[in-house]
C-alpha positions as CSV (number, residue, x, y, z in Angstrom):
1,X,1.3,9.9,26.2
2,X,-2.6,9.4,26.2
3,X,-4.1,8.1,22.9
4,X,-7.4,10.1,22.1
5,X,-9.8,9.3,19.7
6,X,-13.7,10.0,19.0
7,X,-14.5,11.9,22.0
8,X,-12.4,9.5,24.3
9,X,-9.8,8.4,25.8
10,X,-8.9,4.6,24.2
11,X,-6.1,1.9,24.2
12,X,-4.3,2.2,21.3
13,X,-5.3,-0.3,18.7
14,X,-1.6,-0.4,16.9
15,X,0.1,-0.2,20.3
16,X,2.7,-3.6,18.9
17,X,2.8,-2.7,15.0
18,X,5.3,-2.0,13.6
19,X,6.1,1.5,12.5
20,X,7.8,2.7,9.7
21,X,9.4,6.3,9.1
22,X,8.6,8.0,5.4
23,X,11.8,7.2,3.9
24,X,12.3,3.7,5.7
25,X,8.6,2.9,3.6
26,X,10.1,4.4,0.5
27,X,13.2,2.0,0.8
28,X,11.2,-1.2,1.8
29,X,8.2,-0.9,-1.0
30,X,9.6,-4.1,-2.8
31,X,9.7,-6.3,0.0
32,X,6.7,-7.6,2.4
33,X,5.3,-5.3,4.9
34,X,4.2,-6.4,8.1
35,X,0.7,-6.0,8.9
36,X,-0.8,-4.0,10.1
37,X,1.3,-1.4,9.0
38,X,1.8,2.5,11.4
39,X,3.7,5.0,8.6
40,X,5.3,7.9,10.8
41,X,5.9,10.5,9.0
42,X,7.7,14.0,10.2
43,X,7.5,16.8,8.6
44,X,8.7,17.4,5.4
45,X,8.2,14.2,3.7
46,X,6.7,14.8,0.3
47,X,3.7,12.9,0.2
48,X,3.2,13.5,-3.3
49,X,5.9,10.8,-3.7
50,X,3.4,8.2,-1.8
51,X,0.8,9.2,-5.1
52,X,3.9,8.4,-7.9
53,X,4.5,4.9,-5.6
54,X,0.9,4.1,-5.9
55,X,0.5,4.3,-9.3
56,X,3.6,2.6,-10.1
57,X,3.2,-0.6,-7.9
58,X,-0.8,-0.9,-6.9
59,X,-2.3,0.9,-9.2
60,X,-3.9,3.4,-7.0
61,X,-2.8,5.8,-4.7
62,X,-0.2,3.9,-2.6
63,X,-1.5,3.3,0.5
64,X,-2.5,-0.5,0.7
65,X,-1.6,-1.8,4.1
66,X,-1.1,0.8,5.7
67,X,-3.4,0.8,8.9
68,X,-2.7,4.0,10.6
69,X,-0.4,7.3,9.3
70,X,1.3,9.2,12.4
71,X,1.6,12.9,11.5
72,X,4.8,14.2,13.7
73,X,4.1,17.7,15.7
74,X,7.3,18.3,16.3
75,X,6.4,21.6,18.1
76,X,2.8,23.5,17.6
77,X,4.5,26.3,15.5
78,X,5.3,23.8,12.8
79,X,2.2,23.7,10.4
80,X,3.6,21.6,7.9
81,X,1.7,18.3,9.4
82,X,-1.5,20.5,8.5
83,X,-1.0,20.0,5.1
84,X,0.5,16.8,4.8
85,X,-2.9,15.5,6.3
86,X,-5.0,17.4,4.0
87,X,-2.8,16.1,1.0
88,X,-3.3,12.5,2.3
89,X,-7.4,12.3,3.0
90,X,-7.8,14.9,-0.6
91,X,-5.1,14.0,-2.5
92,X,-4.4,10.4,-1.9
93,X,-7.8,9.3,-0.4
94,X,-6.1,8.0,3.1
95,X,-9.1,6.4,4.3
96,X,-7.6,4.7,7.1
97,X,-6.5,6.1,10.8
98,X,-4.3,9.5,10.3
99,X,-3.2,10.5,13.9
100,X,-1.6,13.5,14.9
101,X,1.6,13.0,17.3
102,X,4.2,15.2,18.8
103,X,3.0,18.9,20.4
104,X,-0.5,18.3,20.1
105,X,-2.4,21.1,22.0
106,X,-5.9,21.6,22.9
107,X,-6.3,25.3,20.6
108,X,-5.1,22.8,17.9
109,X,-6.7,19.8,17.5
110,X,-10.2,21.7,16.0
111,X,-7.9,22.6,12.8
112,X,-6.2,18.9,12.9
113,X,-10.2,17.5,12.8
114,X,-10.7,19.7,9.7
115,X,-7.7,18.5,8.0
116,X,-8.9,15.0,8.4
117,X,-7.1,13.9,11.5
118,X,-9.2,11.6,13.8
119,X,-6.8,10.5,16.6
120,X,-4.0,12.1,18.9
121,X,-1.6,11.3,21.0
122,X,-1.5,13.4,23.9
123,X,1.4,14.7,26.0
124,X,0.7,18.0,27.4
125,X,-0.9,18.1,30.6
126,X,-2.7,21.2,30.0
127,X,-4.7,19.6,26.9
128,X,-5.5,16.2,28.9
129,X,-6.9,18.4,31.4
130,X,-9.7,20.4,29.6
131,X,-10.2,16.8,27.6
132,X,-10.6,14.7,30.9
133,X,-12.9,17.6,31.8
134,X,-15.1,17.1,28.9
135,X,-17.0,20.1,28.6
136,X,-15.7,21.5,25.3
137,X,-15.2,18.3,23.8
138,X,-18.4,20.0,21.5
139,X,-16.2,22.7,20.2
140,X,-13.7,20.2,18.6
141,X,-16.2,19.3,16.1
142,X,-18.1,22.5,15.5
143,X,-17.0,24.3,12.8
144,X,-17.4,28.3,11.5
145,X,-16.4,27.4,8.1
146,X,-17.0,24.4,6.0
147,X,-14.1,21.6,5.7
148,X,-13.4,18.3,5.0
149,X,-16.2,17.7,8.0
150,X,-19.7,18.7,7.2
151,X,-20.9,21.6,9.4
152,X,-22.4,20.7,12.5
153,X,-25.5,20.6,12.7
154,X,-26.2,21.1,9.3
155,X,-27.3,24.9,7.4
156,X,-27.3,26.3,11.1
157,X,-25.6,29.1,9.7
158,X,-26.2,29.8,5.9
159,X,-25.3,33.4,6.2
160,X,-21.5,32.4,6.8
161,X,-21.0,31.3,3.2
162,X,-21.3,34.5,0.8
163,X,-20.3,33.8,-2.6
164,X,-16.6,35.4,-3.9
């Protein structure tokens, strides 16, 4: 597994936290957390519930602490972690690290940027290869259609939004 963030390869910065699954969080949200915090969460898990949780005990939207969200990939078919980022950095306002894990593949990660994802961890060989390469690193962030990510560079293309 290769850790990939901003462009690069990296060490992973919560390589010794301790992680937490969805439900194990859920369980342990009366007692102290250890910090910093890594929430794995497969797919499935309502985040919605993380918005109820917030309101209840901080007062926001539940995430205090929580340094990094992993976003299992359990195979590249399985959209579902799509959406559960999306929820998180819309929704919830997940500010913090949201990283995709799992069957993360090259053809993918464009979509995971738009839905707020900002680091990866790797495992198939075919995707480290055209990221050691380098040369289409630029077509990760470059976007057709508007997103959570501005488009890049900016009203290069105004004739791509038409309004409904």
């Amino acid at each position: 597994m290769r850790y990939f963030k901003d462009g690069t390869f990296a060490d992973d910065p919560f390589a010794g936290a301790e992680t937490l699954s969805g439900p194990d969080w859920l369980e342990r949200r009366g007692s102290a957390l250890p910090s910093p915090l890594v929430l794995q969460l497969d797919p499935g898990f309502d985040v919605e519930a993380i918005r109820g949780l917030g309101q209840e005990r901080f007062g926001n939207e539940g995430l205090d602490g929580v340094a990094c969200v992993k976003i299992a990939f359990p195979k590249f078919t399985d959209g579902r972690g799509y959406s559960m980022g999306w929820l998180l950095r819309t929704r919830l306002g997940y500010a913090g690290e949201m990283r995709a894990v799992g069957d993360v593949l090259y053809d993918e990660m464009q979509l995971m940027a738009r839905c707020g994802f900002d680091g990866f961890e790797i495992v198939d060989e075919p995707t480290l290869a055209l990221l050691r390469d380098g040369r289409r690193l630029e077509t990760i962030r470059r976007f057709y259609q508007p997103g959570l990510e501005p488009e890049v560079p900016a009203g290069t293309r105004p004739w791509a939004r038409r309004s409904a």
